[in-house]
C-alpha positions as CSV (number, residue, x, y, z in Angstrom):
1,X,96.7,-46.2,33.6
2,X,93.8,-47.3,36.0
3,X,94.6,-44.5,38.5
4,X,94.5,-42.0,35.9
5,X,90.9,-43.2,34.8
6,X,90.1,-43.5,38.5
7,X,91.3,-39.9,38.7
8,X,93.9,-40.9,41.7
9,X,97.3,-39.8,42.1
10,X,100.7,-41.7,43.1
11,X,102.0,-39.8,45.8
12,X,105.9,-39.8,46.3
13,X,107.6,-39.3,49.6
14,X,111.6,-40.0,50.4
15,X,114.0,-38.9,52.7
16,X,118.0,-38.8,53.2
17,X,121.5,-37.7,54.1
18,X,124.6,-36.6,53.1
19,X,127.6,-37.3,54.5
20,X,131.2,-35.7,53.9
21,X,134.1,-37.1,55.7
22,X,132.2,-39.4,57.6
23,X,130.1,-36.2,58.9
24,X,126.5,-35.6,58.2
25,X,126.4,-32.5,55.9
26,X,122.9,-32.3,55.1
27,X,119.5,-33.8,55.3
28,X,116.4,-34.0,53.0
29,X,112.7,-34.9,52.6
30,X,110.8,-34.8,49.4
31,X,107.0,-34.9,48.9
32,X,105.4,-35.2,45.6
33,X,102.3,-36.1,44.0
34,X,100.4,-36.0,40.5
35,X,97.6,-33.5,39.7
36,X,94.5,-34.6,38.1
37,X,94.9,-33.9,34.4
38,X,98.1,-34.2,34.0
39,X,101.4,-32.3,35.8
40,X,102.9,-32.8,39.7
41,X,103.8,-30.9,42.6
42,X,106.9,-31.1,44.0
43,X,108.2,-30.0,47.1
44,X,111.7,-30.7,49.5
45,X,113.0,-29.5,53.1
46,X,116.8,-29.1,53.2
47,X,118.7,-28.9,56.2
48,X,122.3,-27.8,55.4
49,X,125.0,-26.0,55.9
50,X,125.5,-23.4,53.0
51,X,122.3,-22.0,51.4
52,X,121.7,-20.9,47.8
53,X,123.8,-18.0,47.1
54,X,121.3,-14.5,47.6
55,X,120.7,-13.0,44.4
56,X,119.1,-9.6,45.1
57,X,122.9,-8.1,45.7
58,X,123.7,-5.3,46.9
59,X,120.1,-5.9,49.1
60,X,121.4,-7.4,52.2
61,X,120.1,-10.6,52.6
62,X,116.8,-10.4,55.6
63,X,117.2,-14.0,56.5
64,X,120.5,-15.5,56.1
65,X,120.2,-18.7,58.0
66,X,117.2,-19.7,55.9
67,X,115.7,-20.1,52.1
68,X,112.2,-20.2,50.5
69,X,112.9,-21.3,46.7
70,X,110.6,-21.6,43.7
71,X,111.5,-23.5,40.3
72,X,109.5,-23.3,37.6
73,X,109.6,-25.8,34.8
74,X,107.7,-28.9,33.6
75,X,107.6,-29.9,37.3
76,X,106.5,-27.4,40.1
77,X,109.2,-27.2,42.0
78,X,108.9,-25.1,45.7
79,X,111.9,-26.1,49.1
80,X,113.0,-24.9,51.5
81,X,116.7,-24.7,53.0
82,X,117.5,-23.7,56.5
83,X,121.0,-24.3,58.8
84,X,121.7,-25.2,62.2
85,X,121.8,-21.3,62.7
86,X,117.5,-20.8,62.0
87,X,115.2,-20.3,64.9
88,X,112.6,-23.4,66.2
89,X,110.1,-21.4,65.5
90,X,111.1,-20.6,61.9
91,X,112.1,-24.3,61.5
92,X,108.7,-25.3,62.3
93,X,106.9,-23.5,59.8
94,X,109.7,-24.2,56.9
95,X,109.3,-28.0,57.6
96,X,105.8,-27.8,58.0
97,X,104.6,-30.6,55.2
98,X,100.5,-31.0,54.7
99,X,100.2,-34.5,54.9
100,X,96.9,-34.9,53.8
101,X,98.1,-34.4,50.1
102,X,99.2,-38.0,49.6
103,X,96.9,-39.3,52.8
104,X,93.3,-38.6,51.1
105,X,91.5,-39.2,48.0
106,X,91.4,-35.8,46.4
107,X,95.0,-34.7,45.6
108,X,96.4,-31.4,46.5
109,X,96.2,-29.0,42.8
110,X,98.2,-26.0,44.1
111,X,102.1,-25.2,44.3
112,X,101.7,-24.4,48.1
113,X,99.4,-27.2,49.5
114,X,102.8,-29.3,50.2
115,X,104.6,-26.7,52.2
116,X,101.3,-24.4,53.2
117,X,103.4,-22.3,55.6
118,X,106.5,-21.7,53.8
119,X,104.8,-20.6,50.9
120,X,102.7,-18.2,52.8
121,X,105.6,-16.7,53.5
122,X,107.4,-16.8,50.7
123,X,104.3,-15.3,48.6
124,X,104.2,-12.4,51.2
125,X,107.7,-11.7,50.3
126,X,107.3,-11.6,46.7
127,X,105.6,-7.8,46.1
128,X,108.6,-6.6,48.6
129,X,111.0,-8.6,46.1
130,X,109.9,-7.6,43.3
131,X,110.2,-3.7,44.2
132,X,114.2,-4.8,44.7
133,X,114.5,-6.4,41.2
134,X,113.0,-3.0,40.0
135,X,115.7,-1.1,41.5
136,X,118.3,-3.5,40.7
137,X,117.5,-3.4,37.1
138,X,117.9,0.4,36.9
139,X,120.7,0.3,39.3
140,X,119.4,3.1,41.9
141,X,121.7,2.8,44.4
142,X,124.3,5.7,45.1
143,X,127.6,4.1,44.7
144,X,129.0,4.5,48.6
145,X,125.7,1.7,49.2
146,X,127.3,-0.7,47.0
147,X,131.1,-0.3,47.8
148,X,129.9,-0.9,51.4
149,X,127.9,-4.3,50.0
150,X,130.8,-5.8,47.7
151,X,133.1,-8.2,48.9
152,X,135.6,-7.3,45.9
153,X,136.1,-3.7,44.3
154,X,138.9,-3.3,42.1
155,X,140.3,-0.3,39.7
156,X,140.9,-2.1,36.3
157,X,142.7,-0.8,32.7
158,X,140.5,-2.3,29.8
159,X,143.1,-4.2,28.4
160,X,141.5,-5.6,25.0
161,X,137.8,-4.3,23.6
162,X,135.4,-6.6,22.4
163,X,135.8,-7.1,18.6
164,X,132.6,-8.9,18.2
165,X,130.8,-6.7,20.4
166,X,128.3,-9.0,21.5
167,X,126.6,-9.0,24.8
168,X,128.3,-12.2,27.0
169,X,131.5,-12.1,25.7
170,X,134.5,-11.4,27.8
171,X,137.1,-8.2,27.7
172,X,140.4,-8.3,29.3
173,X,141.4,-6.0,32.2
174,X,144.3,-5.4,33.7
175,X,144.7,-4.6,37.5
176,X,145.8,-1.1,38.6
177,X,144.8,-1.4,41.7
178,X,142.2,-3.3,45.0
179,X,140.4,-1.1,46.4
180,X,138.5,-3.3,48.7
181,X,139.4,-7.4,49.6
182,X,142.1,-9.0,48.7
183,X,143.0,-12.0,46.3
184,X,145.3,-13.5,44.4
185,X,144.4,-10.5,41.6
186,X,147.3,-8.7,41.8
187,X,148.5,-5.1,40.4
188,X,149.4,-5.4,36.6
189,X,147.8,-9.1,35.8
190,X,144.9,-9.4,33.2
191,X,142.2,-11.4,33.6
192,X,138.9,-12.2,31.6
193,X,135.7,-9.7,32.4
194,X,132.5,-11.4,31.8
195,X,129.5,-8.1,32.7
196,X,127.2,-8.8,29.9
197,X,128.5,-5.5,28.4
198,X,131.3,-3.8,26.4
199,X,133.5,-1.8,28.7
200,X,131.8,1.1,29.9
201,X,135.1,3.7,30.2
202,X,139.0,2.9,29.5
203,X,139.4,2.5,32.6
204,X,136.6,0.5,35.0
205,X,135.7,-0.1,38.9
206,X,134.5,-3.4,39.3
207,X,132.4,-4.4,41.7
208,X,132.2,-8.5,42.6
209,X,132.3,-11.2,45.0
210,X,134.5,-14.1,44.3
211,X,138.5,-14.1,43.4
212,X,137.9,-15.8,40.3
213,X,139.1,-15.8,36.7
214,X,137.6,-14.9,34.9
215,X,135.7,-11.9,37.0
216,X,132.0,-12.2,37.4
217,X,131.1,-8.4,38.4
218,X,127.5,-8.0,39.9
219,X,124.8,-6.4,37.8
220,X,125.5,-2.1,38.2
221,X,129.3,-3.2,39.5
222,X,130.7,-1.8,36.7
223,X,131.6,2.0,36.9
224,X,133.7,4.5,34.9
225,X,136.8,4.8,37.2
226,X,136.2,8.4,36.8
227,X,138.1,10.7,39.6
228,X,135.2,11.4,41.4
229,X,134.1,8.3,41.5
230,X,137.3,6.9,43.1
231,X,137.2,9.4,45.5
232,X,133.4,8.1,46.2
233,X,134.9,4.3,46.5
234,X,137.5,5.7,48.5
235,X,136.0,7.4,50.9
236,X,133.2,4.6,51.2
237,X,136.0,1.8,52.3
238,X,137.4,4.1,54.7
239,X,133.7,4.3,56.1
240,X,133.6,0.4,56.0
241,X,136.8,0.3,58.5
């Protein structure tokens, strides 16, 4: 109560490390502080070795070994993940904390004053993101771009429609044939196909990532298995070896 009258802040600062069969897996450092008037800032470095999944599929991703992430919520949330993999130089400005937030008097009031440099950068990447999840949302990629991105393309027989038809409820499929990867999916089994849509054709190509069940296509990885769209698929694997 008296440093809120006095206008102060509580500033927050811890560190640590995880260890996995008796190897250290990861490391952290967490900075935090109030903002006059109510609300924090809070900001982590994360050295590890597997990053946040990249969710602008089928855009390769331009920096695998490292991460510049921002939650939003009732706490301001901005980190930063790198792996053993990034650059010095690149570690040096992800790691970069400003100090002077919990040091003086006058408390940072911005989301980037923790992690100045990283969120330079992340902000300069933001119009060039944005442009992709324009794209994405209208799916304007010619199919042979994301064949060659999937992990996972498969030929599938809609087994079972939708009753309820309501979005985010899964169909059943049944496996006529991989086109690209290979899993334990195999020709003839059924399995649970969560798109966020009712089956687009009788008969689908998925396109997705993990050998899971149920499937988890990407967004614009489901296609009408049309004949001249499995010759496109076709053709576009054969390019991939």
């Amino acid at each position: 109560m008296a440093t809120t009258m006095l206008r102060a802040h509580l500033p927050y600062v811890e560190g640590g490390f995880r260890l996995q069969n008796n190897l250290v897996s990861g490391t952290w450092f967490s900075l935090g502080t109030n903002v006059p008037g109510g609300g924090q800032l809070f900001s982590r470095v994360i050295g590890t070795r597997n990053l946040e999944r990249y969710d602008l599929w089928p855009e390769k991703d331009p920096h695998p070994e490292y991460r510049t992430i921002l939650r939003t919520g009732t706490i301001g949330y901005f980190f930063t993940e790198f792996t053993a993999a990034t650059k010095q130089e690149d570690v040096e400005w992800l790691t970069a904390v400003n100090f002077s937030c919990i040091t003086r008097w006058v408390p940072c009031r911005e989301m980037g004053d923790l992690l100045p440099s990283a969120w330079a950068k992340h902000t300069a990447e933001n119009r060039h993101v944005s442009a992709i999840r324009e794209r994405i949302a209208y799916c304007a990629y010619p199919l042979e771009d994301l064949v060659e991105a999937s992990e996972r393309v498969a030929h599938v027989q809609v087994e079972k429609l939708n009753s309820q038809k309501r979005q985010w409820s899964p169909y059943h499929a049944r496996l006529v044939e991989s086109l690209k990867g290979s899993g334990s999916w195999h020709s003839g089994d059924v399995r649970k196909i969560w798109s966020g849509l009712d089956p687009v054709a009788p008969t689908e190509i998925l396109l997705f990532t993990e050998d899971s069940d149920p499937v988890y296509p990407h967004n614009c990885g489901v296609i009408p298995a049309t004949p001249e769209n499995l010759r496109t698929v076709r053709a576009a694997v054969e390019g991939d070896h």
